[in-house]
C-alpha positions as CSV (number, residue, x, y, z in Angstrom):
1,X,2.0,-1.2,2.3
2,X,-1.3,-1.4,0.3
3,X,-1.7,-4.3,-1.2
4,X,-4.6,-5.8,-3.9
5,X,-7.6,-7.0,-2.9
6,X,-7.3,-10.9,-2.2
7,X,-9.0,-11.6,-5.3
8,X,-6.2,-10.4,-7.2
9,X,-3.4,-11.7,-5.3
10,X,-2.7,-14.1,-7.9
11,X,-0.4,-12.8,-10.5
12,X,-2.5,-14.7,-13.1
13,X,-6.2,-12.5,-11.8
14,X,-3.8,-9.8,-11.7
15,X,-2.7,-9.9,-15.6
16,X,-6.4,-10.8,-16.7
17,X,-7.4,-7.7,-14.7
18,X,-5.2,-5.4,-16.0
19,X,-5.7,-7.0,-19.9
20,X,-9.7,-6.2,-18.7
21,X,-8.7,-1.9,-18.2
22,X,-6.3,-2.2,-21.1
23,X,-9.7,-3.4,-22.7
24,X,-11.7,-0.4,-22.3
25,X,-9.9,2.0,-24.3
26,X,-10.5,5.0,-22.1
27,X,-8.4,7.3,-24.3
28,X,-11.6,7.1,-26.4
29,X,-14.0,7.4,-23.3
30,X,-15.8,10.6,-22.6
31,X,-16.3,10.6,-19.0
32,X,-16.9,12.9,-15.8
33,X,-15.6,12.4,-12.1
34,X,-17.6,13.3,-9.4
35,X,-16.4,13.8,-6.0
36,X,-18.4,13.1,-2.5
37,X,-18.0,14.9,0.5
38,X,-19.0,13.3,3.1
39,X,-18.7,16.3,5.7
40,X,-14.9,15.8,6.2
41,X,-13.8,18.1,3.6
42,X,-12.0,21.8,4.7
43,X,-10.7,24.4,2.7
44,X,-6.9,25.0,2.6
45,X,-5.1,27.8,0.7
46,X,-2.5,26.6,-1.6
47,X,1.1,25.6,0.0
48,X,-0.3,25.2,3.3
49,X,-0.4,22.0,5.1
50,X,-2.8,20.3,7.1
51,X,-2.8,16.7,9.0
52,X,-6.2,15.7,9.5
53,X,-6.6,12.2,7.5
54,X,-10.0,10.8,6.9
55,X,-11.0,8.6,3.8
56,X,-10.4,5.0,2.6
57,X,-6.2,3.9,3.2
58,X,-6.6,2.0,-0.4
59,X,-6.6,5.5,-2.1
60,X,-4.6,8.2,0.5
61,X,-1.7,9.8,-0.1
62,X,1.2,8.0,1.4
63,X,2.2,11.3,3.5
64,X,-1.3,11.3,5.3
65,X,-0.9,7.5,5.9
66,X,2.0,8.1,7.6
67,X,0.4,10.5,9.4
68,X,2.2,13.6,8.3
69,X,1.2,16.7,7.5
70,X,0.2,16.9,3.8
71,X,-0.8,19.7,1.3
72,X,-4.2,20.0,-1.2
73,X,-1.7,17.9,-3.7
74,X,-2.9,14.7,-1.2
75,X,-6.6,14.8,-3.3
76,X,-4.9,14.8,-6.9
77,X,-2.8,11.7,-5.3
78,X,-6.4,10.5,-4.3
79,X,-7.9,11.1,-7.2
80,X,-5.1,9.3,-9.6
81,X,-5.5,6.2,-7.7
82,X,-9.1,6.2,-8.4
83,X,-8.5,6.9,-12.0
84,X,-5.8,4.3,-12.3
């Protein structure tokens, strides 16, 4: 289970923190992501699977935490938590 970073283990940090991305009114934002690849990346074709997991846990796709094969849809998951 992932959990919050201690800092924010208080429900109270928790609230304020959330208040604080409520705050920025990204709806408004214009904004670009950029990806890194650190020289883990490999190219799959769309439906197949893979089960290599690299990366940080606080952002993987719960399939390639449990360590099960996955599909590309594991970097939109990826990316969603970054963006949330």
């Amino acid at each position: 289970m992932l959990h919050f970073p201690q800092y924010l283990s208080d429900p109270t940090e928790k609230a304020k923190f959330f208040e604080f991305l409520r705050s920025l009114d990204l709806d408004n934002c214009d904004f670009t992501v950029k990806l890194a690849d650190f020289g883990m990346a490999k190219e799959i074709m769309p439906g197949q699977m893979t089960a290599t997991c690299a990366g940080t846990p606080l952002t993987m796709d719960p399939d390639c935490l449990k360590e099960q094969k996955y599909t590309a849809k594991a970097d939109l998951f990826s990316l969603g938590v970054l963006l949330f």
